[in-house]
N, C-alpha and C positions, 0 to 999 in steps of 0.2 A: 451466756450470762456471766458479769465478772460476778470476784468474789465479794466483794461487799455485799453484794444486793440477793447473794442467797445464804452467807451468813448468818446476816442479822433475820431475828426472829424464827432460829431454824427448825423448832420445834414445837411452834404457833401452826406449821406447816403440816403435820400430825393429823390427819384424820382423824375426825372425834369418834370417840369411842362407843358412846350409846347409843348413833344410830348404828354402826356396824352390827352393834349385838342385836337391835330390834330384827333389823333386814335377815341376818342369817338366824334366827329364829322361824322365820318365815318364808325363806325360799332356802332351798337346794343347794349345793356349788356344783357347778356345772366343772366337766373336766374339760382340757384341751380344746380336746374334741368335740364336744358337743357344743362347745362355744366357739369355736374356730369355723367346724365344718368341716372340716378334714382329720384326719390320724395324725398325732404329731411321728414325724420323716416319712411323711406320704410328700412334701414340700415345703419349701424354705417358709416362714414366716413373715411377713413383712413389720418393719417396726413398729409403725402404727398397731397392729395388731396384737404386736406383744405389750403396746403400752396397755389397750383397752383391755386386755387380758388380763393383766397385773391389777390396774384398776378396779376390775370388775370382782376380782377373788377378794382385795382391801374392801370392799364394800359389802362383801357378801358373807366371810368366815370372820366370826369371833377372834380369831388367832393373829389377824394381820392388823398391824396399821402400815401406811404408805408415806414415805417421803420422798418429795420433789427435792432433788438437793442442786442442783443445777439444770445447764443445760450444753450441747455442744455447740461446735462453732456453727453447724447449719440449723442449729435453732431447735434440737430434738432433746426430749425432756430426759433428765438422767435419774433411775427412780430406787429407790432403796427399800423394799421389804422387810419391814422389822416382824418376826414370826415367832412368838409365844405364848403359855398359855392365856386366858383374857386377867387370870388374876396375877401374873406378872407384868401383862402390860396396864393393866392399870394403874400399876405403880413404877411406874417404866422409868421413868424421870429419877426416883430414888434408886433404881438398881444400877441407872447411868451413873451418877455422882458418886456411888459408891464404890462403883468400880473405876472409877478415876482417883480415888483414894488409894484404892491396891497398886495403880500407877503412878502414885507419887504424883499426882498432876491437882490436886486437889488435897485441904490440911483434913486434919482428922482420920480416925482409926475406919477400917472400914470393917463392915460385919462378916461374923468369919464365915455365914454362910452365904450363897448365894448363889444363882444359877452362870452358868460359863457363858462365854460369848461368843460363840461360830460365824465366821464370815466369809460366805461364798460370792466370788468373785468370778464372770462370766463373759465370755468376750472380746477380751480387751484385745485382740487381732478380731479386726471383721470378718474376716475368709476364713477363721476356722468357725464355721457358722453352727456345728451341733452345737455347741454350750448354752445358746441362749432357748434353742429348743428342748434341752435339758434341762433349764430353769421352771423353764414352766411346767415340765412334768413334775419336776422336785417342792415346786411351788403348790401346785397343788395337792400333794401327796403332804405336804406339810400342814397346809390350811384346810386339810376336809376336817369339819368338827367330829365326823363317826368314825375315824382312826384312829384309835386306842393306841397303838402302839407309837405312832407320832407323836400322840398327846402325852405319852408319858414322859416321851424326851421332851418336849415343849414347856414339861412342869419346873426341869431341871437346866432348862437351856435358853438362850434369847438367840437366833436366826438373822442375822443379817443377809437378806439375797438381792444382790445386784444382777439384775438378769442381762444385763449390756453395759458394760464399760466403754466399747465405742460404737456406739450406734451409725455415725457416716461411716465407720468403714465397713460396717457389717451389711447398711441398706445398699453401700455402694456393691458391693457383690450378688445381694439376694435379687436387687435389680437387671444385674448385670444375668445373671444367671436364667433367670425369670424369661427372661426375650431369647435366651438360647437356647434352652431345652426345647424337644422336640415333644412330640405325643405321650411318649415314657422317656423314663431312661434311657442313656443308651451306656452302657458300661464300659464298651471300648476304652479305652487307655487314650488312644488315640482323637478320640469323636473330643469336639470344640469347646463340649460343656465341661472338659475340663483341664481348661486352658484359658485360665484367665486372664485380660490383656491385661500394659500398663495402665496406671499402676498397680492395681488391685486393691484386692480391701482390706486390706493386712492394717495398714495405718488410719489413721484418722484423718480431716478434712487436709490437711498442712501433709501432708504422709507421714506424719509422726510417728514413729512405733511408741506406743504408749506402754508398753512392756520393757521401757529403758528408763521412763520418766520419774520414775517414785521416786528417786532419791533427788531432781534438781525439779519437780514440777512448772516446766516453761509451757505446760497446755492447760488451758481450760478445762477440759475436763478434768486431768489430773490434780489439778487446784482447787475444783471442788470437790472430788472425792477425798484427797488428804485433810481437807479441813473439816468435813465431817468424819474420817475414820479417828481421828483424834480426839475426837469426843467422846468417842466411845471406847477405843480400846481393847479389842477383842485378845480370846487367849489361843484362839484359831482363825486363821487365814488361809484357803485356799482359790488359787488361780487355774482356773479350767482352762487348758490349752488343746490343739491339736496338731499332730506332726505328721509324718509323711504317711503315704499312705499304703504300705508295706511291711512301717511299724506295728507293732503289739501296744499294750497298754504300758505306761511308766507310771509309777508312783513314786512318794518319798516311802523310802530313805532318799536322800538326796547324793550326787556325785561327789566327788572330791575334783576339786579345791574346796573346802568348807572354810568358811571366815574364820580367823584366830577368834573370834570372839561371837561366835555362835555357841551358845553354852553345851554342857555333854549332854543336860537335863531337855536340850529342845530338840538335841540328837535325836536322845534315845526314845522320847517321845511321837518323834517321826518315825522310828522304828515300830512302836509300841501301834499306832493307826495302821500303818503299813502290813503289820498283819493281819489286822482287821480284816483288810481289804482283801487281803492272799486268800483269807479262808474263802469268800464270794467266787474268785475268781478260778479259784483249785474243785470248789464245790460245781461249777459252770463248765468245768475244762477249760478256759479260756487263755491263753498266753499274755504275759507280762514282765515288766523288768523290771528292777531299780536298781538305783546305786550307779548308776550310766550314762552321762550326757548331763543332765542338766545338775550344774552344783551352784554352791552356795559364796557364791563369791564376791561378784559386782553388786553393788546396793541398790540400783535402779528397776528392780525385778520385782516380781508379784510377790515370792515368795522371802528372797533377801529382806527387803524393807519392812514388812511386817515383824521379821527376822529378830532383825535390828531393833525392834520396838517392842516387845517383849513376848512374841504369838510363836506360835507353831507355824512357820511361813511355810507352804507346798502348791507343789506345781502338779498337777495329773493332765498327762497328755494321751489324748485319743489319737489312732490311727483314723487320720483322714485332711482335714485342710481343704481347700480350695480345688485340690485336683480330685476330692474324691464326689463332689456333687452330690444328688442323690443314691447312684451306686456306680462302684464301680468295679471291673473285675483286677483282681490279683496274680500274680503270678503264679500261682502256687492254682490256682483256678478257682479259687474260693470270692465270693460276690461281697465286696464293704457296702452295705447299707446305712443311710443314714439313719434308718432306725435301731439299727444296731450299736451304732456311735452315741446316740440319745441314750441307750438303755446303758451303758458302761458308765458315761458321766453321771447319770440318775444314781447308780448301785455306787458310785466312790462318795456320792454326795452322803447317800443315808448312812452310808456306812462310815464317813468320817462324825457325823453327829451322834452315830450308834457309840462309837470309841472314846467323843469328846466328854460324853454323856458320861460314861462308865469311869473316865480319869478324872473329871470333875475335880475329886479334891487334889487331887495332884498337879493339876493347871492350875489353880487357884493359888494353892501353896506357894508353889517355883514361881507364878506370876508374883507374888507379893515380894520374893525373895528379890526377884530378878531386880526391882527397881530399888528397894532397899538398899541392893549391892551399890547399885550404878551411884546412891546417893552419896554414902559413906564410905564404901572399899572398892572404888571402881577398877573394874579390869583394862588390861593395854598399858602399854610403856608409857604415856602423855598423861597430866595430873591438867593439863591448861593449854587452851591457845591462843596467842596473841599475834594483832594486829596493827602495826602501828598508824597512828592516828597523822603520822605524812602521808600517806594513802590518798588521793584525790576522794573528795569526799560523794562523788556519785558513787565511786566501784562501792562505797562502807555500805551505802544506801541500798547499793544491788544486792550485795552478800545480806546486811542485814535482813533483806525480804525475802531472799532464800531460806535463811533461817527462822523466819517466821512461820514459813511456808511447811515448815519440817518439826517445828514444836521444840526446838532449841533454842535454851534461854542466852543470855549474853549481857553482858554490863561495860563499865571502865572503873577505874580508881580514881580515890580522893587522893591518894598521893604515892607519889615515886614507891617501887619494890623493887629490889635486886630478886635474879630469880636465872635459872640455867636453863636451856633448853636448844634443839637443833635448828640452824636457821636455815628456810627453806632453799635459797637461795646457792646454797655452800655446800648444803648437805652438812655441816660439821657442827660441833657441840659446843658455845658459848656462851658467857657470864654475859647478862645485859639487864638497863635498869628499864623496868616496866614503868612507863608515865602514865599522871591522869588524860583522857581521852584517845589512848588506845583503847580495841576492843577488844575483851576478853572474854573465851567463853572458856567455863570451866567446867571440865567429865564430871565435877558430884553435881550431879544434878539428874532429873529422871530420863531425860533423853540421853544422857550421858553417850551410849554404848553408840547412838546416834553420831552422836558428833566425833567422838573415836572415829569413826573407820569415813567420816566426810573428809577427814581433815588429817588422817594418817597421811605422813610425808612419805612412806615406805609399806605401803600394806603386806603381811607375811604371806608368802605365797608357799603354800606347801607342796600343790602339786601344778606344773605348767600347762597341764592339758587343761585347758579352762577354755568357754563359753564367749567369754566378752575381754575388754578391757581389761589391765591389770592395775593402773592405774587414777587417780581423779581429781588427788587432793585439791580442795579450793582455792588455798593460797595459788597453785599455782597457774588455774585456770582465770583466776581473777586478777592476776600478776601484780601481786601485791608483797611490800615487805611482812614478814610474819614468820614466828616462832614456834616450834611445837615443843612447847615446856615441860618438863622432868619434875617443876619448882611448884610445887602446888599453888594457886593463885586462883584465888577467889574472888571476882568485881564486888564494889560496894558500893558503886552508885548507878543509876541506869544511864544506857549510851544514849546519847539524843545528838541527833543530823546537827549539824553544825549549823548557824545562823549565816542566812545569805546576805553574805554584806553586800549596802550599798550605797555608789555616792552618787546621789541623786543631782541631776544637772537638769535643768527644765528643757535646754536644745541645746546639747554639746557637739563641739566640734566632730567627735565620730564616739560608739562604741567599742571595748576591747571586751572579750570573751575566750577567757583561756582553754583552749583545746583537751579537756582532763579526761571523757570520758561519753558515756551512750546519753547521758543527759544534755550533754552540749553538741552530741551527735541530733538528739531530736529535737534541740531548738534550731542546728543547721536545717536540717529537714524542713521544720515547719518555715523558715524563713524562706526560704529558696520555690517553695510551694506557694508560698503565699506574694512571691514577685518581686521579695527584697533582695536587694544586689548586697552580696556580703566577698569581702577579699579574705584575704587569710597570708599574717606572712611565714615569709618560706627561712628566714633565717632569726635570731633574737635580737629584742631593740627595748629600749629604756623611753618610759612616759607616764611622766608624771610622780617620778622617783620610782617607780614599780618596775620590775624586768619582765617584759613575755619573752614565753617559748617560743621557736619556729614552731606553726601549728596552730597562734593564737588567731581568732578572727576579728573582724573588724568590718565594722559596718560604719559607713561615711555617711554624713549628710548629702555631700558631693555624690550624684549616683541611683541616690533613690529621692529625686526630686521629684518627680511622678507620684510618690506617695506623700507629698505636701504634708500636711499636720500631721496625717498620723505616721509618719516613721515614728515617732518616738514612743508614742503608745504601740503599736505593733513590736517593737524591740524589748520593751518593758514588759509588755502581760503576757509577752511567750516566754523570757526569760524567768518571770515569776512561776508563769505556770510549771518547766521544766525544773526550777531549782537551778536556777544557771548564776554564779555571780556575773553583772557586769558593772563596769570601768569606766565612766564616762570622762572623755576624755575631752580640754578646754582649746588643745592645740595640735595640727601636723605633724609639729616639729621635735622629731626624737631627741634625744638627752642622748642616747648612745643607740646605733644600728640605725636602720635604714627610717627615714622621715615616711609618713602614710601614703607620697604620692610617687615615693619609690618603687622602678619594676621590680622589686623585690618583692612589695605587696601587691597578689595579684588576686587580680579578680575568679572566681568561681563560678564556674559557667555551671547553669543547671543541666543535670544529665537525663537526657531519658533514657533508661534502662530496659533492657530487652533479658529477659531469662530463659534458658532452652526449657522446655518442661516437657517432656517425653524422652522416649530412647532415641538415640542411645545415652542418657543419662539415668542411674540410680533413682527413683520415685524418692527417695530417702533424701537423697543431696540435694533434689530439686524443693523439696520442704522445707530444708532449711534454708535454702535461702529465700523462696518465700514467704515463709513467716516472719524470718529478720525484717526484711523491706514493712511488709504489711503491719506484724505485731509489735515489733521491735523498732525498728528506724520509725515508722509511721513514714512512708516516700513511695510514692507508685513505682512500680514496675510490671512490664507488660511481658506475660509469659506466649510462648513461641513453640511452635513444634521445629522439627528437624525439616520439614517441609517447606514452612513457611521461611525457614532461615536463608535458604534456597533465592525467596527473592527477596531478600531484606539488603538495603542499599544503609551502610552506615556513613551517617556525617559526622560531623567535626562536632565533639563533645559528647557522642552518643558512650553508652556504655553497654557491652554484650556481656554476659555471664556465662559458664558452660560447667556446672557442676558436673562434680563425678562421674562416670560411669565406666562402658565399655565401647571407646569409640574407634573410629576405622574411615577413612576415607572415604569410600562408600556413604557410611551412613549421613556426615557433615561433608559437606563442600567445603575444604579450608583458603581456596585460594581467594572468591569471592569477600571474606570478610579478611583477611588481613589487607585485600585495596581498601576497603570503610578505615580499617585501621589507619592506614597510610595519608589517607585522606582527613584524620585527626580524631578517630575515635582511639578507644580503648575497652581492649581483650580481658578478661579476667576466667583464667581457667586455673580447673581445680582438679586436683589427685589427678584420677584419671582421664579427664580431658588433656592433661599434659603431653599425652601419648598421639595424642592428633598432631597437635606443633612438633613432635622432635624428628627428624630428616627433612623437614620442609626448610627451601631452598631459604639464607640467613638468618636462620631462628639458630641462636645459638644456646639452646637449651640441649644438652648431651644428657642422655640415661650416663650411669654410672654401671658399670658391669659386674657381677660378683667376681674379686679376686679368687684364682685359682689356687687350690689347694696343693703342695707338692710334697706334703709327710703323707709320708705311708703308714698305712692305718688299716686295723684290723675290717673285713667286710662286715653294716650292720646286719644285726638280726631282724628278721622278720614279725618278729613283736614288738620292737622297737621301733617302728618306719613311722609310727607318730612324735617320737619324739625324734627321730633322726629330720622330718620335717622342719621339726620347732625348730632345729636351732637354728635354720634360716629365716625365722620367722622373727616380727617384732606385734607383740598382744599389747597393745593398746598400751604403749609404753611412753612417759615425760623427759623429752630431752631439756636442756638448758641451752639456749640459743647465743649466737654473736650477733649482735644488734645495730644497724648502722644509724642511729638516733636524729642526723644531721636528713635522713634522706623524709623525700612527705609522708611514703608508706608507711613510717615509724613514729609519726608526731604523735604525743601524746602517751608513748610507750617510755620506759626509764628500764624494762625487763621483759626478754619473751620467753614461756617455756612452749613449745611446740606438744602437742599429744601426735603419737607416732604411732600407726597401725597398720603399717605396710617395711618391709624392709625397701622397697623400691626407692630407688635416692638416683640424682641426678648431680654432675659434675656442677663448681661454681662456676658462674659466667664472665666469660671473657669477654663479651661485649653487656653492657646493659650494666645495671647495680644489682648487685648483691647484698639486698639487706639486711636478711634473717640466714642464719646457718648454721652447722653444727662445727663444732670448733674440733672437738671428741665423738666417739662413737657409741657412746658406752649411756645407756638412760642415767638421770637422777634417780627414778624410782617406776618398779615396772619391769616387765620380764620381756627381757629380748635375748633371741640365742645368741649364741659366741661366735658365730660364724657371721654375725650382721655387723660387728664392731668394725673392723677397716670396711668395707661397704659401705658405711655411714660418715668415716671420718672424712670434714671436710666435704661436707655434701652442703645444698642449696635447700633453705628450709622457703624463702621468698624472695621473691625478684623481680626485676620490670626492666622491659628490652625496649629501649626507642626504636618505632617503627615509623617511620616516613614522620607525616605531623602526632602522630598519637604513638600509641605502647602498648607491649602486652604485657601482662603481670601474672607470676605464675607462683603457684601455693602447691605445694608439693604435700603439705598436709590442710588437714581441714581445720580452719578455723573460725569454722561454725557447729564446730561438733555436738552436735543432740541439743543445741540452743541455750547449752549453759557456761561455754567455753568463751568467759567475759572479754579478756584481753586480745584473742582471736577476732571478735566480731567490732573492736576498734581497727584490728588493723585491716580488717575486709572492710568496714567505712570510709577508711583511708586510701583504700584502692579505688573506690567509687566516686570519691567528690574530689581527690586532690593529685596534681599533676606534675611531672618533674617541672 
């Protein structure tokens, strides 16, 4: 379901209130169990079941109402339990608004009392499947009306429970599971059931992990959940995980690296629940940890981005996951139960509302402060960040909807400010005059701490043992000019998309269509889909006093005579529909550079596209680039096993794809598809696909070897072998790229910054172009050890090697990173539709 359509009217959607109360007046709430049929972790649940479950307790307890707030990409309802007493929720609407006051998201004072707002969040990996079976224990334990002890948290609390954040990944496993199990159990380590194939059910329909997504929300589901969590506001978040299954219980406190700007007060607050919990777990004997593994760092995580937003973000991970099935045994000889898994999520659930309950006023408080601060004295070295309004005006349009997506406000100015700050580009500190129609977003504002750490060009990294990424900022995933101001600067007028000019010709000689961005990428698409021959030229030319880039396209009259009257209507209402300016043009004949019927301007052959989707590729890699095609370009591509690649015969314009993984000769056949290549297709491999082409006989793509070390140096210590590790390592770190602008790979690009998460680098090529690469070895921003710097320098970040009629193009990093890495997925477009 997109967002519009579960948006609007979200709270029309509300189960009404006085039949609930008649109904559980007069029937029972049935548990689990008695309504399922089974013991919950006697067996996995099926969704459907958890839905009618959910539904059935909203209809039946006083305490609940139900919201539909989406849905996923296979069509499965996404549903949100709001859980309080009935004389809160009957006034549920005023407790909402007013706790959007405490958020600065809404004017007016808000009342100083009022109940907190807890948000359990369940799922969001499908394979770690207790969570949502612990929802419904939690769920019900919540809504029985003759719980006393519920009920008195309920008087002083509102309950958000999402019992499934991704329901296809989670049915995709319980399915998967369901057909392998045998009569019982079998606990063995060993036995099938716990061994689940590619790609599991970790991710969502796309393989998404949607436990990366909060902070750049590129999935449906995620984009509905963030646009209702915004309305509400909670002062606690928690995200139910499960990890290996070996592990103990973790809770917050959280690890180190903790964000520069995660406050002390949301610390020590996770400390403050945290022993809640110890007491449960010390009372049980049960083992647990915290402060170990998972920290506060990357903003894309359940418990960061809440973080970020002014809550208690936590993560509580059970021992179990995908390998632990129903049971499984342990080393140590002890039996993991899924109903043992169920009972620990249950007892962190009560007991984080037991704790939320009791701190009440001191959530409240620190929440009020918290946004107050962000508005008037906000934290972090940046007062503004600016974007200049040269920026092709799709990327403004893209970033803008990110930030819509995230609750960060933005504007431009009525007129010029001088104002200082570091340009991203430089990395260095300069005086520059801020115009009207750049865009400005400024930290006083309630999302402030939000947009802080989207758009930190240098995030403070205290400790290197981290989890994810170290890097992300937007400017430079969006490869855009932009500043991160020191100069306080506050917009005063709001930003509005630019107006699409145009000059309307009833039948012009041809169309031009400037090459700027994914908007003019999906009017390529739809064009080319829909049969229109479109060229594109390859160097820059003067028409009609106007200059195109190489890159610009061009659609002739000459060419799509087969589409008689309507070329011109098919080029206009796609162009409208995309936001694309076009050019119409009255003649041929260039002013300067090559005339239209020059083989300079060549024609664009339609590609069909083949993607590997199994191993040996990453489930991860192969999502990305099937959502690009499908959600993103809008262009079919036909996904492949490694089997069928076997007899795939490529012709002349085909296009093969081979994201990431871990491949070997064995598993692909390499010699078969470089003759398609030869024969005029084209290769496009990614990270670790690049490992198959290098000693293949004239692929001139060489690894790069780690320089040998020749100082002597004390032996490390064995406490240290994690960070003796790092310093070979590179964490998700932003290099600043050499760009060869002139070649097609790069049309439409003025700047690349690469995201870097492998030290692995390969020599430049000595046959083929070198487009993209690293000039230095040293990130702009981002932790990479000191031992990857000459390793890096002079390394091949993109390339493309002519092979007989066609080429392979090889991306040494990924430039479809988690589907938000903007200027990447131009030049992966540019790999697919345009040719030396």
């Amino acid at each position: 379901m997109r967002l519009n359509r579960f948006v609007s009217g979200l709270f029309g959607l509300l189960l009404p209130v006085l039949p609930v109360l008649r109904l559980a007046a007069q029937v029972p709430l049935l548990s689990p169990e008695a309504f399922l049929g089974y013991p919950l972790g006697s067996r996995f649940t099926p969704y459907a079941q958890v839905v009618a479950y959910v539904e059935y307790v909203a209809r039946t307890s006083p305490r609940v109402q139900l919201l539909r707030y989406g849905e996923s990409y296979e069509g499965r309802p996404l549903l949100l339990a709001i859980l309080s007493s009935p004389e809160n929720l009957a006034r549920l609407e005023t407790l909402r608004t007013d706790n959007l006051r405490r958020a600065g998201r809404l004017p007016g004072t808000p009342h100083p009392e009022g109940p907190v707002f807890i948000w359990l969040s369940y799922n969001v990996h499908g394979n770690e499947a207790a969570s949502t079976e612990a929802a419904l224990q939690t769920l019900y334990a919540l809504a029985h009306p003759d719980s006393q002890r519920t009920g008195s948290w309920l008087q002083q609390a509102v309950v958000f429970l999402d019992p499934c954040l991704n329901p296809d990944g989670r049915e995709r496993y319980v399915q998967w599971y369901h057909q392998t199990q045998g009569v019982r159990p079998d606990p063995n380590p060993l036995a099938r059931e716990h061994h689940e194939p590619w790609p599991g059910g970790r991710t969502n329909h796309y393989y998404f992990d949607l436990n990366r997504d909060w902070a750049w929300a590129t999935q449906q589901e995620t984009q509905a959940r963030l646009a209702l969590y915004l309305q509400w506001m909670p002062q606690v978040h928690v995200d139910f995980h499960e990890q290996g299954i070996e592990e103990p219980y973790y809770f917050a406190p959280a690890a180190r690296p903790i964000h520069a700007l995660i406050a002390d007060w949301q610390r020590a607050l996770q400390d403050s629940i945290g022993r809640n919990h110890a007491r449960y777990f010390d009372a049980s004997a049960q083992l647990y940890f915290t402060r170990e593994v998972f920290d506060l760092f990357y903003p894309g995580y359940g418990d960061t981005w809440p973080s970020f937003n002014g809550a208690i973000g936590m993560t509580y991970e059970q021992g179990g996951g995908a390998r632990a099935g129903l049971a499984v045994r342990l080393p140590e000889g002890d039996t993991l139960t899924l109903a043992a898994r169920i009972r620990n999520h249950y007892m962190t659930a009560l007991s984080t509302i037991e704790a939320a309950v009791r701190l009440r006023n001191v959530l409240l408080t620190q929440f009020i402060h918290y946004f107050a601060q962000a508005q008037t004295q906000p934290r972090g070295p940046y007062q503004a960040f600016l974007l200049r309004h040269t920026s092709s005006s799709d990327r403004l349009e893209a970033l803008t909807a990110l930030l819509d997506r995230q609750g960060i406000r933005y504007g431009t100015l009525s007129r010029p400010r001088r104002v200082e700050g570091i340009n991203y580009a430089t990395g260095l500190r300069q005086q520059l005059e801020a115009q009207p129609g750049d865009l400005v977003v400024s930290v006083y504002q309630p999302a402030g701490v939000l947009a802080q750490v989207l758009f930190d060009p240098e995030p403070s990294l205290p400790d290197s043992l981290t989890y994810d990424i170290t890097s992300w900022a937007l400017p430079f995933a969006f490869g855009m000019e932009a500043y991160a101001l020191t100069t306080r600067l506050d917009p005063d007028q709001p930003w509005i998309s630019r107006p699409i000019p145009s000059n309307a010709h009833s039948q012009p000689y041809a169309y031009l269509v400037r090459w700027s961005g994914l908007n003019t990428a999906r009017f390529l698409s739809a064009l080319l889909t829909a049969g229109v021959n479109v060229r594109v030229a390859t160097i820059p030319l003067r028409l009609g006093g106007q200059r195109f880039e190489a890159g610009t396209l061009i659609l002739t009259r000459a060419g799509n005579a087969h589409l008689g009257s309507h070329f011109d209507q098919m080029v206009q209402e796609t162009a409208a529909h995309y936001r694309v300016p076009t050019y119409a043009i009255a003649s041929g004949l260039a002013e300067d550079g090559p005339d239209l019927g020059s083989t300079q301007i060549r024609l664009i052959k339609r590609p069909q596209v083949y993607i590997l989707a199994g191993p040996p590729a990453k489930a991860t890699a192969v999502g990305e680039v099937w959502h690009f095609f499908e959600q993103v370009l809008h262009y079919p591509a036909t996904l492949l096993t490694a089997d069928q690649l076997g007899g795939l015969v490529l012709e002349d314009g085909d296009v093969l794809i081979l994201p990431d993984g871990s491949y070997s000769s064995r598993a692909v056949a390499i010699e078969p598809l470089l003759e398609g290549v030869r024969r005029g297709a084209r290769l496009i491999a990614l990270e670790g696909a690049l490992e198959l082409l290098v000693g293949q006989k004239g692929i001139a793509l060489k690894r790069r070897n780690e320089p040998e070390e020749r100082d002597l140096k004390q032996p490390s210590l064995y406490r240290e072998r994690e960070r003796t590790v790092l310093s070979r390592q590179v964490l998700g770190a932003i290099y600043p790229t050499q760009l060869d602008t002139t070649h097609p790979l790069a049309f439409g690009l003025d700047r690349y910054f690469t995201l870097k998460q492998r030290a692995q680098s390969y020599e430049l090529l000595e046959e083929g172009w070198n487009v993209a690469w690293l000039e230095a070895g040293r990130p702009r921003s981002g932790f990479a050890g000191y031992r990857t710097s000459a390793q890096l320098t002079q390394t091949l970040v993109a390339g493309t090697q002519p092979w007989g009629k066609g080429s392979i193009v090889y991306f040494v990093d990924n430039p479809l990173f988690r589907g938000f890495w903007y200027a990447g997925q131009l030049l992966f477009t540019n790999a697919v539709f345009f040719r030396e």
